[in-house]
C-alpha positions as CSV (number, residue, x, y, z in Angstrom):
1,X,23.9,12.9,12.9
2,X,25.5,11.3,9.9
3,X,22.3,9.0,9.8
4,X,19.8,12.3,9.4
5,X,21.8,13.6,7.0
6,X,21.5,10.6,5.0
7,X,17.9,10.4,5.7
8,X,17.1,13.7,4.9
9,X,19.4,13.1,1.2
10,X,17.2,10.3,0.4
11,X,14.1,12.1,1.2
12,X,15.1,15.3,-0.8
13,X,15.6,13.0,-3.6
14,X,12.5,11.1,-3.8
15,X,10.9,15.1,-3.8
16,X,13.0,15.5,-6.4
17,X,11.9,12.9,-8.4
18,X,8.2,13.0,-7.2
19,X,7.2,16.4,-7.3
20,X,8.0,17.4,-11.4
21,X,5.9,14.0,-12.4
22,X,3.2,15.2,-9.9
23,X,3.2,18.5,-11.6
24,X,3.3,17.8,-15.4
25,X,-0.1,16.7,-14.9
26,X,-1.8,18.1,-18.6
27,X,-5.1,19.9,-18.4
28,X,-8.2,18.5,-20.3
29,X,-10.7,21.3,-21.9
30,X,-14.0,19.8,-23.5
31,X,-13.4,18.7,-27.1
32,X,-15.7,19.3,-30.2
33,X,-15.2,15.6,-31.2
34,X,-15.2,12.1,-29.6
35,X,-11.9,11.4,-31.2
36,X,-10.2,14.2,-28.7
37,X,-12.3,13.2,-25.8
38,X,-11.2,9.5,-26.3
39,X,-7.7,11.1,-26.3
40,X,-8.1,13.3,-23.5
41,X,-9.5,10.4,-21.2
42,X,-6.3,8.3,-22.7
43,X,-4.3,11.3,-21.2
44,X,-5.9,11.7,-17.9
45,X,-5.6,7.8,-17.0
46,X,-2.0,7.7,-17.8
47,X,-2.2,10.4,-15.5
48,X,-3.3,9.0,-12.7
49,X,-1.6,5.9,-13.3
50,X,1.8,7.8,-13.0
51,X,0.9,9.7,-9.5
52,X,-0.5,6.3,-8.4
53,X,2.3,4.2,-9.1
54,X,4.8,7.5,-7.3
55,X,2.5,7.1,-4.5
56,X,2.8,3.0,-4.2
57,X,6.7,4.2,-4.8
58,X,6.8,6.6,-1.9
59,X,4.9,4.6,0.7
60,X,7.0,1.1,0.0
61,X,10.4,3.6,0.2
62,X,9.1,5.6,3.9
63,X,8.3,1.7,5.4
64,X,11.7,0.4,3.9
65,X,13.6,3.2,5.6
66,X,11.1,2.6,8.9
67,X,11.7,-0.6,8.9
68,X,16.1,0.0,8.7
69,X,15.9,2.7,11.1
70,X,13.5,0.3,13.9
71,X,15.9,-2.4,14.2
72,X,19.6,-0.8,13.3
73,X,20.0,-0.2,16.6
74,X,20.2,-4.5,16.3
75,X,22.1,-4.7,13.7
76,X,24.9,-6.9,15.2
77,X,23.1,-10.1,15.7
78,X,22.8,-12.0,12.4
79,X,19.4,-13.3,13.0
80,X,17.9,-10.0,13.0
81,X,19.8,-8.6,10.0
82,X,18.5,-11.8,8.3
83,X,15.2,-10.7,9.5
84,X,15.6,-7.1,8.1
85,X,16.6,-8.2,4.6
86,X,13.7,-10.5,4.6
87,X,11.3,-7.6,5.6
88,X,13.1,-5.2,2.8
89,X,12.6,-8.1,0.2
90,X,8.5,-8.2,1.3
91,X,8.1,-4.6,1.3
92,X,10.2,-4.5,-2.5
93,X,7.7,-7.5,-4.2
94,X,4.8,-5.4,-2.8
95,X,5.6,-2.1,-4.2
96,X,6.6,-3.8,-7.3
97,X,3.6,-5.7,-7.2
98,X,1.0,-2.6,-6.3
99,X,2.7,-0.5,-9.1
100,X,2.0,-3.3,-11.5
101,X,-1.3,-4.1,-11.0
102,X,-1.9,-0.2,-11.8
103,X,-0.8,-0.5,-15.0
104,X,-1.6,-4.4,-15.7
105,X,-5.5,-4.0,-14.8
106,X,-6.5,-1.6,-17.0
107,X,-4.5,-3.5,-19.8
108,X,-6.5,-6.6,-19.0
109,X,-10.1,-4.7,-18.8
110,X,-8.9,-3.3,-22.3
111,X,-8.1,-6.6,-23.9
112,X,-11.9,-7.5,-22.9
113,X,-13.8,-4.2,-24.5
């Protein structure tokens, strides 16, 4: 029981952290100028940047905690815990990684325009 409880507290708070950035999306109406419709663009990729990185954020933390709750039950034997870490520390470096090259590639296409 105590483990759904603290299940359910980590996955209240990654709604609570998810949802408001998910939300303050901004609205883009047609501009007069290209100046504001350079802007708006601006806007709406940092937009999507945001909800893809809280996406990358959110998959990488539900196969984390799949990944604890599969092989707790085996906790005791030092081999697997060693195992577990590893698999934590691959699925870490790949979230950081994914949520990188979200913001890194359009960086790099912009050095080159």
């Amino acid at each position: 029981m105590k483990k759904l409880n603290n299940l359910k507290h980590k996955l209240q708070f990654t709604a609570a952290t998810t949802i408001p950035t998910l939300f303050n999306a901004k609205t883009a109406f047609a501009a007069s100028d290209g100046g504001e419709v350079e802007e708006k663009v601006t806007d709406a990729a940092n937009q999507v940047q945001g909800i893809l990185t809280g996406l990358i954020v959110i998959v990488g933390i539900c196969v984390a905690l799949f990944i604890i709750i599969k092989r707790l039950p085996s906790a005791d034997d030092p081999r697997e815990k060693s195992e577990v870490f590893k698999s934590i520390g691959r699925v870490i470096s790949m979230v950081a990684l994914g949520a990188a090259i979200v913001w890194i590639l359009p960086w790099v296409y912009n050095l080159f325009t």
